[in-house]
C-alpha positions as MATLAB code, in Angstrom:
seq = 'XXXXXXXXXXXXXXXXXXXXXXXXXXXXXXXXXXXXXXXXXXXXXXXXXXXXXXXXXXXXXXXXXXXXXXXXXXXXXXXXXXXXXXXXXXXXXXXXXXXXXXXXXXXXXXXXXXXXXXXXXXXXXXXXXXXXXXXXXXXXXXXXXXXXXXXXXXXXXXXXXXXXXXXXXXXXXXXXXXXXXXXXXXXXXXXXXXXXXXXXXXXXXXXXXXXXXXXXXXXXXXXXXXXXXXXXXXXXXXXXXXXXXXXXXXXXXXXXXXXXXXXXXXXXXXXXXXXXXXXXXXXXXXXXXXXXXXXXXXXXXXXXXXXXXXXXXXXXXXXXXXXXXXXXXXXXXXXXXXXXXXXXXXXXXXXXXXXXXXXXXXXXXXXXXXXXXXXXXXXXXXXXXXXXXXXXXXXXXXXXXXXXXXXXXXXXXXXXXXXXXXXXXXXXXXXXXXXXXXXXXXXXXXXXXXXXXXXXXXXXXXXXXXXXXXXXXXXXXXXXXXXXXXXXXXXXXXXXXXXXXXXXXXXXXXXXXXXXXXXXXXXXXXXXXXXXXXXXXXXXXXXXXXXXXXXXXXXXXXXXXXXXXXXXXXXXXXXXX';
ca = [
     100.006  129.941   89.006;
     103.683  129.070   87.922;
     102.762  131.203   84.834;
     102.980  134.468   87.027;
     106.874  133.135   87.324;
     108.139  132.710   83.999;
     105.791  134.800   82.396;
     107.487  138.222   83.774;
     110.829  137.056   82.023;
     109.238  136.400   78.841;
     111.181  137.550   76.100;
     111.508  137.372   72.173;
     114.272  134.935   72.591;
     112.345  132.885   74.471;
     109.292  132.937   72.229;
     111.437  131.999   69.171;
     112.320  128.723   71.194;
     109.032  127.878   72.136;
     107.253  128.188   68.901;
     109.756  126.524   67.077;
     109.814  123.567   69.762;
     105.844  123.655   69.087;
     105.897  123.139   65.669;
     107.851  120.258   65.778;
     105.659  118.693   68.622;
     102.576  119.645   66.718;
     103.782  117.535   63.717;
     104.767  114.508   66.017;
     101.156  115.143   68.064;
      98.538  115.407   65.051;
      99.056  110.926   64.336;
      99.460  110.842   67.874;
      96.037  112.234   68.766;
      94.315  110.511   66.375;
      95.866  107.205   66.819;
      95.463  107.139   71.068;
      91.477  107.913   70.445;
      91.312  104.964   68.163;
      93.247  103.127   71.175;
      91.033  104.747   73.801;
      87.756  103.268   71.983;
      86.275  107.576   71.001;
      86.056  109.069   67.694;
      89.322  110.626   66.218;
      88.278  114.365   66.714;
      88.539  113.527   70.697;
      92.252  112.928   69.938;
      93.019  116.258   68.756;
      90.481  117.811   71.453;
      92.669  116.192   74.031;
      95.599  118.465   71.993;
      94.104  121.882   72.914;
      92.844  123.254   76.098;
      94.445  120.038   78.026;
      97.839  121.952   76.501;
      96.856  125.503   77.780;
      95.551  124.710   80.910;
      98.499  122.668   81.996;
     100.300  125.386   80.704;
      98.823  128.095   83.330;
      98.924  125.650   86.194;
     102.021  123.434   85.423;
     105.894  123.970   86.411;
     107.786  121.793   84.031;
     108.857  123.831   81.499;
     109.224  121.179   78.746;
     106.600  118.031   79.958;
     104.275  117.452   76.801;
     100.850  117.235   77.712;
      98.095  115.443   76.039;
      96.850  111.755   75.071;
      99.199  108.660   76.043;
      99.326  104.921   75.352;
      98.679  103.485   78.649;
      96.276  106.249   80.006;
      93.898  105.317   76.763;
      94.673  101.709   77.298;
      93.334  102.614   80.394;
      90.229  104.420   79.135;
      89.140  101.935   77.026;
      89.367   99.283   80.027;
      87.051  101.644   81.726;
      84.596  102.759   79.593;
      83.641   99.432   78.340;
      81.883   97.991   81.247;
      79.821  101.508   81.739;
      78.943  101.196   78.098;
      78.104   97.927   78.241;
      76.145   97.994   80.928;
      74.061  100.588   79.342;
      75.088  103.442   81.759;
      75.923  106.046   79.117;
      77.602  106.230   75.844;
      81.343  106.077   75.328;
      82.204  110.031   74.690;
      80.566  110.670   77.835;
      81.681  107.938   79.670;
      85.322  109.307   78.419;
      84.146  112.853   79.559;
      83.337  112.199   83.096;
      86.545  109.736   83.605;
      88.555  113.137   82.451;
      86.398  115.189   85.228;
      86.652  112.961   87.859;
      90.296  112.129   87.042;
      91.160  115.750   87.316;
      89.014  116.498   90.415;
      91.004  113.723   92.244;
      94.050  115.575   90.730;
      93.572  118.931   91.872;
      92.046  117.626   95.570;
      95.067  115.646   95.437;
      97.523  119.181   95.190;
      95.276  120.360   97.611;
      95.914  118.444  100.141;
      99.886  118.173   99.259;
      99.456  114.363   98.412;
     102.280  113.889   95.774;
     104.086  111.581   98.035;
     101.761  109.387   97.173;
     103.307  108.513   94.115;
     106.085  107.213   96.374;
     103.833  103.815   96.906;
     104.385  103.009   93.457;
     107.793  101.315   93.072;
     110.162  101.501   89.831;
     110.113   97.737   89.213;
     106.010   98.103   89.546;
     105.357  101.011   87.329;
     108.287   99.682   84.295;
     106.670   96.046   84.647;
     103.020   97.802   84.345;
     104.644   99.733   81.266;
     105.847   96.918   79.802;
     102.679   95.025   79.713;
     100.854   97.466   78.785;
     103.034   98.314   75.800;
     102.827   94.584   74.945;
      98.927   94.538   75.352;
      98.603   97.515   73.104;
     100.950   96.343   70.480;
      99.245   93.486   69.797;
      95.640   94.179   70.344;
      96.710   96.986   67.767;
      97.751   93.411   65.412;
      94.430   92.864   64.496;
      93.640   96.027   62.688;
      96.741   95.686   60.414;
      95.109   92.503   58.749;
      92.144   94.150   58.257;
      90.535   91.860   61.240;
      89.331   94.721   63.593;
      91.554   94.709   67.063;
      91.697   96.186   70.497;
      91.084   94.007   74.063;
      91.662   94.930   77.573;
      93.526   91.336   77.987;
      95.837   89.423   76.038;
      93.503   86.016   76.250;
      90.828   88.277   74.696;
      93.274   90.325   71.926;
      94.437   86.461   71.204;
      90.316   85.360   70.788;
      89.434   88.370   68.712;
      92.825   87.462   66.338;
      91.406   83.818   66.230;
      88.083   84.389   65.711;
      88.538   87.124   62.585;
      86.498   85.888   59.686;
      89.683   86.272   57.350;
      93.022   89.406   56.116;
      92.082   91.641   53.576;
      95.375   91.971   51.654;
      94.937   95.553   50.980;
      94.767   96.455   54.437;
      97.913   94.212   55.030;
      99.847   96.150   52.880;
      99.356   99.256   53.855;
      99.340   98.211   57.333;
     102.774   96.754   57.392;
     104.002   98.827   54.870;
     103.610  102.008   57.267;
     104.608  100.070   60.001;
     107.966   99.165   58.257;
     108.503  102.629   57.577;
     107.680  104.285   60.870;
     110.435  101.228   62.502;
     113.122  102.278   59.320;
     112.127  106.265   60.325;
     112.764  105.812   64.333;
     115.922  103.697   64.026;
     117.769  104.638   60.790;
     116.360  107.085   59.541;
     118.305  110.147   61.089;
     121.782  108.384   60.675;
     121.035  107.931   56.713;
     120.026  111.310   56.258;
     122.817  113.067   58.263;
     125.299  110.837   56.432;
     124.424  112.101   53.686;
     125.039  115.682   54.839;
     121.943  116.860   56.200;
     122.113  118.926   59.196;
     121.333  117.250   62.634;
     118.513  119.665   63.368;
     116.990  118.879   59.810;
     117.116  115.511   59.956;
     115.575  115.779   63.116;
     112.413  117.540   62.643;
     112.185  115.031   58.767;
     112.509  112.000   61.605;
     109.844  113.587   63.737;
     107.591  114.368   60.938;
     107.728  110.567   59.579;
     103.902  109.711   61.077;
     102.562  112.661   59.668;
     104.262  111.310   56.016;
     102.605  108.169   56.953;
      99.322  109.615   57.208;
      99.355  111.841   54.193;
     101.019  108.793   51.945;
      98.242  106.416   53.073;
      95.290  109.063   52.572;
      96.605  109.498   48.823;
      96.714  105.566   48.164;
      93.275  105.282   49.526;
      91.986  108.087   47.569;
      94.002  107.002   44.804;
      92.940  103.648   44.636;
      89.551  103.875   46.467;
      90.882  101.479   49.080;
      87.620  102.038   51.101;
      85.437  100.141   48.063;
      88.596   96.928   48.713;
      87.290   96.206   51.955;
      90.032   98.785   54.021;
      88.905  100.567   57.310;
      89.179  104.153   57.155;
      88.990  106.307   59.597;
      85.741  108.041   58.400;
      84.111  111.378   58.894;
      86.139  114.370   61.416;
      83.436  117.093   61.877;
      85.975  119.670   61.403;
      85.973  122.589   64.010;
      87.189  123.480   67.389;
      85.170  121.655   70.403;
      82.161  122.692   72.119;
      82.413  123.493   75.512;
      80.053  121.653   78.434;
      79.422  119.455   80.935;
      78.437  115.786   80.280;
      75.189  114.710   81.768;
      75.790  112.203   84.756;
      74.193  110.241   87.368;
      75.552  108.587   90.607;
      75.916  105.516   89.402;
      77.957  106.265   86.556;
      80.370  108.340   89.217;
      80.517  105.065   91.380;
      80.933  102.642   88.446;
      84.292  105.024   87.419;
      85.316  106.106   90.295;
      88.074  103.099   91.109;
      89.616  103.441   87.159;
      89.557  107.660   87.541;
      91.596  106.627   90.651;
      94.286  104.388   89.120;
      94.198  107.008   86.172;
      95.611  109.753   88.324;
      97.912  107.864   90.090;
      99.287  106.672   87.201;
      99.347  109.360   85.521;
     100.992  111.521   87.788;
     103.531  108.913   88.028;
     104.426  108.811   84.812;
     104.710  113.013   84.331;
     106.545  112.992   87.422;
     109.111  111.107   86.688;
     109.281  112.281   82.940;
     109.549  116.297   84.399;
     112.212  115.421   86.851;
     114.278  113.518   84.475;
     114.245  116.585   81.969;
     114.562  119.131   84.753;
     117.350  117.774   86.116;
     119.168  117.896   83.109;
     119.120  121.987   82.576;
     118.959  122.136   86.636;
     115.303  122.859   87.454;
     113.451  121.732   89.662;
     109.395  121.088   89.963;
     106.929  120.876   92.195;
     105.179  117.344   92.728;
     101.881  119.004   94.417;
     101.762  121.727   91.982;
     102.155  119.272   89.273;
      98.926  117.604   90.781;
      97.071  120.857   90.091;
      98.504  121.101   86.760;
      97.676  117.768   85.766;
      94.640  117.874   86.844;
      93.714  121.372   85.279;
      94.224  119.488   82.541;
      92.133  116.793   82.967;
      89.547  118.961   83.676;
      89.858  120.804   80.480;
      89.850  117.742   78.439;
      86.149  117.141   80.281;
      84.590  120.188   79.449;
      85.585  119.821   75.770;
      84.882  116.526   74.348;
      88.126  114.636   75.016;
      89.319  111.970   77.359;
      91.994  111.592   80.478;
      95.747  112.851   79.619;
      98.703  112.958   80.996;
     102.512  113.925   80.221;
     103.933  111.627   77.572;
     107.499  110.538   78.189;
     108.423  110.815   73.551;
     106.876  113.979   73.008;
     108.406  115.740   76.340;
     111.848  114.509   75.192;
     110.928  116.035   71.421;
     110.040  119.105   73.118;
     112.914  119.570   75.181;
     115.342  118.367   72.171;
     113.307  121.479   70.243;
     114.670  123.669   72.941;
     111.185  124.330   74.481;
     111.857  127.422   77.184;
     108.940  127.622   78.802;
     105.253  125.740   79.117;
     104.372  128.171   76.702;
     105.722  125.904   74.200;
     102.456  123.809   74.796;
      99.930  126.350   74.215;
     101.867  127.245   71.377;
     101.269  123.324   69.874;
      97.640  123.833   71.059;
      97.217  126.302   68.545;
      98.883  124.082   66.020;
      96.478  121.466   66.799;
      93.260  123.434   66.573;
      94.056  124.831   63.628;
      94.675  121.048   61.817;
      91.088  120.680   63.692;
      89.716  123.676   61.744;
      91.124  122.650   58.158;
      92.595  119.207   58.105;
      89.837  117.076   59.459;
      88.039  116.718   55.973;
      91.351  114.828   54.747;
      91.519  112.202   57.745;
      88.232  110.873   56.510;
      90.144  108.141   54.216;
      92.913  107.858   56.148;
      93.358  103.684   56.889;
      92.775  102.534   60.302;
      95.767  100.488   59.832;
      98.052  103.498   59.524;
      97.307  104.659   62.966;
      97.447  100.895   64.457;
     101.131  100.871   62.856;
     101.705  104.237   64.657;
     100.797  102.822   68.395;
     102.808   99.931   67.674;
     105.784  101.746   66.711;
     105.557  104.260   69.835;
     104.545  101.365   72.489;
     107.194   99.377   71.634;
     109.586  101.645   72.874;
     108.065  101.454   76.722;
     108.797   97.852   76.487;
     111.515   96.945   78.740;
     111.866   93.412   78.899;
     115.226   93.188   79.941;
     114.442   95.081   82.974;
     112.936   91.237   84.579;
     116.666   90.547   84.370;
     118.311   93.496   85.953;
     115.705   94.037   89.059;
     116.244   89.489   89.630;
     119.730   90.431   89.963;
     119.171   93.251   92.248;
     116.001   92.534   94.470;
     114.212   89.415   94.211;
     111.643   90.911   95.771;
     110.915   93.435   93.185;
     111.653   91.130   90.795;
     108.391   88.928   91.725;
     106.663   92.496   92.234;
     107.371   93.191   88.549;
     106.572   89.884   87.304;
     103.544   89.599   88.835;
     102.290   93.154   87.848;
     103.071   91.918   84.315;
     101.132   88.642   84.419;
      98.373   90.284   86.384;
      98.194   93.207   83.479;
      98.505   90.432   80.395;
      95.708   88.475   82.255;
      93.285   90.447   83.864;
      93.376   94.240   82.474;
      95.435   96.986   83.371;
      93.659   97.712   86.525;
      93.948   94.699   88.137;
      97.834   94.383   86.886;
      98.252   98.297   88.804;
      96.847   97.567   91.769;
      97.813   94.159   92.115;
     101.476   96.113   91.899;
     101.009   98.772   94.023;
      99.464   96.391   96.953;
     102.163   93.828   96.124;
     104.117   97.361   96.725;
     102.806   98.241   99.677;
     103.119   94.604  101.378;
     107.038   94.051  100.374;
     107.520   97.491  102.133;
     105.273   96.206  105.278;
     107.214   92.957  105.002;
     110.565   94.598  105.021;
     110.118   97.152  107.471;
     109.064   94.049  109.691;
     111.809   92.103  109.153;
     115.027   94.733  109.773;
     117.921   93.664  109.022;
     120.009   92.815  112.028;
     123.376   91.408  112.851;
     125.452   90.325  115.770;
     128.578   92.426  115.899;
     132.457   92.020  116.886;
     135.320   94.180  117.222;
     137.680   94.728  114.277;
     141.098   93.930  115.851;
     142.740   97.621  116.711;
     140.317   99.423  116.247;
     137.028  100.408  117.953;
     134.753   99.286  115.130;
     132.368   96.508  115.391;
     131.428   94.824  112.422;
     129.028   91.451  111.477;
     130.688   88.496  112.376;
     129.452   86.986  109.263;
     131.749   89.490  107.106;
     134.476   90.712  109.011;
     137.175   89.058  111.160;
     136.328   89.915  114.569;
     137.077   89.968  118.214;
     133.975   89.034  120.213;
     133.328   87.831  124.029;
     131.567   84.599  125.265;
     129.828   86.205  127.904;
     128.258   89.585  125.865;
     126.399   89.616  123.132;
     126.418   92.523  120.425;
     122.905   93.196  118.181;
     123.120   95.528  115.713;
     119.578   96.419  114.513;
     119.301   98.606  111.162;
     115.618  100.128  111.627;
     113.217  102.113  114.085;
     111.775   99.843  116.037;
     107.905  100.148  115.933;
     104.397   97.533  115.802;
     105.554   95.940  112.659;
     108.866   94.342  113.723;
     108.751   94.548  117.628;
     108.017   90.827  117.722;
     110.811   90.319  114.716;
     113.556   91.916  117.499;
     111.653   89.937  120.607;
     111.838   86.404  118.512;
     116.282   87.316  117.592;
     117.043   88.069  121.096;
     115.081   84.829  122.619;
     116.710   83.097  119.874;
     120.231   83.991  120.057;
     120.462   83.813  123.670;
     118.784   80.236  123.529;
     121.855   79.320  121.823;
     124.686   80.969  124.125;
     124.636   79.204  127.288;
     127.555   81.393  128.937;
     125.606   84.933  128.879;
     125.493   87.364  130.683;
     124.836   90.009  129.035;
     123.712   91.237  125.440;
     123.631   94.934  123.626;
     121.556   96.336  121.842;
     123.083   98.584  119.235;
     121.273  101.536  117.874;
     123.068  103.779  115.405;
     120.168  103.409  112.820;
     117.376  103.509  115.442;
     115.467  106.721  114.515;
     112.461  106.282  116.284;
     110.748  104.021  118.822;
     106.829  103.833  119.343;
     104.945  102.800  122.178;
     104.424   99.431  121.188;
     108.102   98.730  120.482;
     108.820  100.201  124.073;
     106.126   97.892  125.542;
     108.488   95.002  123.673;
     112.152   96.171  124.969;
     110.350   96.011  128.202;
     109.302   92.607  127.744;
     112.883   91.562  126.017;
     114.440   92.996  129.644;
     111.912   91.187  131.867;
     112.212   87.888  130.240;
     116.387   88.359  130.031;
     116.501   89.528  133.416;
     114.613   85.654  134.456;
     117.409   84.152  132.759;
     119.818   86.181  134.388;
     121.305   87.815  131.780;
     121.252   92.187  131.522;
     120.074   94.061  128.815;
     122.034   97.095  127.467;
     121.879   99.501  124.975;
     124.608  101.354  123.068;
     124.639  104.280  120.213;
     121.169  105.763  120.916;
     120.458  108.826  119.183;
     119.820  111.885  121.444;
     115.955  112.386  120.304;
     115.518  108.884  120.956;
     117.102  109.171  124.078;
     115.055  111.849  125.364;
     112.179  110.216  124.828;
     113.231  107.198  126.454;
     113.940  109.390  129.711;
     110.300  110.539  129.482;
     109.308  106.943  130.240;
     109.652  104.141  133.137;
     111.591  101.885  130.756;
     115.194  103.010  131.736;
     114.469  102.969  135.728;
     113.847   99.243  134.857;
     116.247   98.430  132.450;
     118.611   95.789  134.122;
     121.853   97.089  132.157;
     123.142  100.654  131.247;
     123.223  103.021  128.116;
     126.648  103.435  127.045;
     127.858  106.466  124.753;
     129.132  103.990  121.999;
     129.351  100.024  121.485;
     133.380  100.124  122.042;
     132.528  101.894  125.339;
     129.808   98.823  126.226;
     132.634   96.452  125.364;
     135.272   97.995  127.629;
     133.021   98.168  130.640;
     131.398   94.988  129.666;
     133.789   92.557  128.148;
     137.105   93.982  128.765;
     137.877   93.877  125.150;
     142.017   93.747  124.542;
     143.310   97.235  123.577;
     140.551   98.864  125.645;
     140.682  102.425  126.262;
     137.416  103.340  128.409;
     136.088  106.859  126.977;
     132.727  107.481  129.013;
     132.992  106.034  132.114;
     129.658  106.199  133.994;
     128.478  109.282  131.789;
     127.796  106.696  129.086;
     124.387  106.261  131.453;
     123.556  109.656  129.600;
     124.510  109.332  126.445;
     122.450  110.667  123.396;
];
């Protein structure tokens, strides 16, 4: 428990941090909690029970010291895609269904730090998780449309959030304009508002926390016009009735086939989640030099998640705004989030009576405003110009997401992931190699201006050779010496060869036998010493047809008598490692 670390070096100093840091989270949180439980399809109250022991628990098990725990956009997109089908298919009700995705999300968690899998996030790419990001930010935004004209909104796909738009029996202008109206003034708050008010003279750490506080203004401004002019009577959506009081402890009532229907989407939940507080810790971490631990994070994730299943909420995760609030706040220590738990329970205790008219639209206009920011269209540009591999990765993990859900979009990315990897790793880069003219560097011949011999042949392969790409290296070889009628001998080169496994050995074996029919002799150069040794542990070197020289310059003076040769190995090359 990381809270055995810090805890000893708690101090007064410290405290004053954290609870300041919390208050201003605990502001930016309460619209937060209540808007992601409208976007996760549960009752508002589940929102702000996702605020409390989700915070404390993480806070025990967890070593970031400023990651923000609690509901996020894309993990109740995510919810919502998953409970629906389970509801629908009359399996249980939605608050339970939401319960037991939390449970099961967190028992894969904490299994997951168990067992020391957090290299498993490693199989999701950057290009895979942004593009997944990005469609999912676009998804929410405008299935989140609907509710601002008073049309109802929501949809796991965009073909379905564009049916539900089209099908809406008609825009109540009173929802409209409360509905854009807070959405205009959350955009004006996030972008300009901070710059107005500290020209003006305000302090930068006032105008902060007035900035941060904007949603909650929303909130409060929109709950007065409704009560003011009974906006519920014109036809506007309000939020309705928050039993106010801290939640209940206990276990949801479940069945097998409600644990099989979920399973898959508790999966992707954890993975994804864990992705995205992973990358949000290390980022902030890095900046004050910390460091965390991926596996523990796993346990303190899914603490978490666990907590959030045992008291009436839904699957959380770190969120990437709040986190950077927090450590802006000059959060100290995870502390900071029990500290906001409090905050939360306590607007549980004695605000819920107020959210009853608060507008729908007011919290649709908050999601918009805070999904809109993961959006990062510009990065299809960027990764084309890098990779175009990742690029069609991305894209497709976008189009899948848009099209079919977010669970198809994620794992069509992560096995589109996984395959460009496979492919890669299958397909090493290799080049055929010359000298650079006085020196004893060899270099592509594609490149560089080089010296090279008719008779020897130079392959420079850049990955262990194994299964996946034996027949890649079997196929160059045949190839290049199809096309150089004058051989007589060719080298391999293996500075970047870090392993061999049996079935690549099996294939140099074969690449000798067949060279060795077309009289040419197969060397290698630049073999790394464990390599080596395991080489000497098999038959392939008694029938290798060529040597092992020391380094590729060596190969050249004993092979090609390159010009300026100065021999540095003589037969000991034979050994070299």
């Amino acid at each position: 428990m990381p809270i055995l670390d810090w805890g000893r070096r708690y101090d007064r100093a410290t405290f004053s941090a954290d609870l300041l840091a919390a208050v201003i989270v605990t502001i930016m949180l309460i619209p937060q909690s209540l808007a992601y439980a409208m976007l996760a399809g549960m009752p508002p109250e589940a929102g702000l029970y996702a605020s409390i022991l989700p915070l404390v628990a993480y806070a025990l098990f967890g070593t970031s010291r400023v990651l923000a725990v609690g509901p996020v956009a894309v993990v109740s997109l995510m919810t919502a895609s998953a409970v629906a089908p389970v509801v629908l298919a009359g399996l249980t009700d939605a608050m339970t269904a939401a319960m037991v995705l939390a449970l099961m999300s967190g028992a894969m968690l904490v299994a997951m730090g168990l067992l020391r899998l957090g290299f498993l996030a490693n199989f999701l790419s950057h290009p895979v998780i942004s593009g997944f990001i990005t469609a999912s930010g676009l998804l929410i935004a405008a299935g989140q449309l609907g509710y601002l004209f008073g049309a109802g909104g929501g949809g796991s796909t965009l073909p379905a959030v564009i049916s539900r738009l089209t099908d809406a029996g008609g825009i109540n202008p009173a929802t409209c304009a409360i509905g854009f109206g807070a959405l205009v003034f959350l955009w004006f708050a996030r972008s300009r508002l901070k710059p107005l008010l500290t020209g003006l003279g305000m302090g930068a750490g006032a105008a902060s926390v007035i900035t941060r506080a904007a949603p909650v203004m929303a909130v409060f401004a929109t709950i007065a016009l409704s009560k003011g002019f009974d906006l519920g009577a014109r036809g506007v959506a309000l939020v309705g009735q928050v039993p106010a009081g801290l939640p209940v402890l206990g276990l949801p009532q479940v069945d097998m086939a409600l644990i099989l229907a979920l399973a898959p989407a508790a999966f992707l939940i954890s993975i994804v989640g864990f992705v995205e507080s992973v990358s949000v810790a290390r980022t902030l971490a890095a900046r004050r030099r910390e460091r965390i631990g991926p596996d523990q994070e796993l346990m303190g994730l899914g603490a978490a998640n666990l907590a959030a299943g045992i008291s009436g909420a839904f699957p959380v995760t770190g969120g990437f705004a709040r986190s950077v609030v927090n450590f802006d706040a000059g959060a100290q220590t995870p502390a900071a989030g029990a500290f906001t738990a409090i905050g939360i329970a306590l607007a549980a205790l004695f605000l819920a009576p107020l959210l009853a008219a608060l507008p729908q639209a007011t919290l649709a206009a908050t999601i918009i405003v805070a999904v809109l920011s993961l959006v990062d269209l510009p990065a299809l540009a960027r990764v084309w110009a890098w990779s175009r591999h990742d690029f069609a990765a991305m894209l497709a993990t976008i189009i899948v997401t848009l099209g079919f859900g977010v669970e198809a979009g994620i794992s069509v990315g992560v096995a589109l992931s996984i395959l460009l990897v496979l492919w890669r790793a299958s397909h090493p880069h290799s080049a055929v190699v010359g000298q650079v003219p006085g020196t004893e560097h060899y270099r592509n011949i594609s490149r560089h201006q080089v010296i090279t011999h008719p008779a020897v042949l130079s392959l420079r392969v850049d990955e262990s050779l194994w299964f996946g790409n034996a027949r890649f290296l079997e196929e160059k070889i045949e190839a290049l010496a199809a096309c150089s009628p004058g051989l007589k001998h060719i080298v391999l080169m293996c500075p970047a060869v870090n392993d061999i496994d049996a079935s690549a050995l099996e294939s140099l074996a074969d690449i000798n036998s067949r060279l060795v029919d077309a009289g040419i002799r197969f060397h290698l150069s630049e073999v790394k010493g464990p390599v080596m040794d395991r080489l000497r542990r098999s038959d392939f070197l008694a029938g290798l047809s060529g040597e092992v020289f020391l380094s590729q310059h060596e190969a050249m003076c004993r092979l090609g008598q390159m010009p300026e040769c100065r021999e540095t190995g003589g037969a000991e090359g034979r050994a070299a490692g």
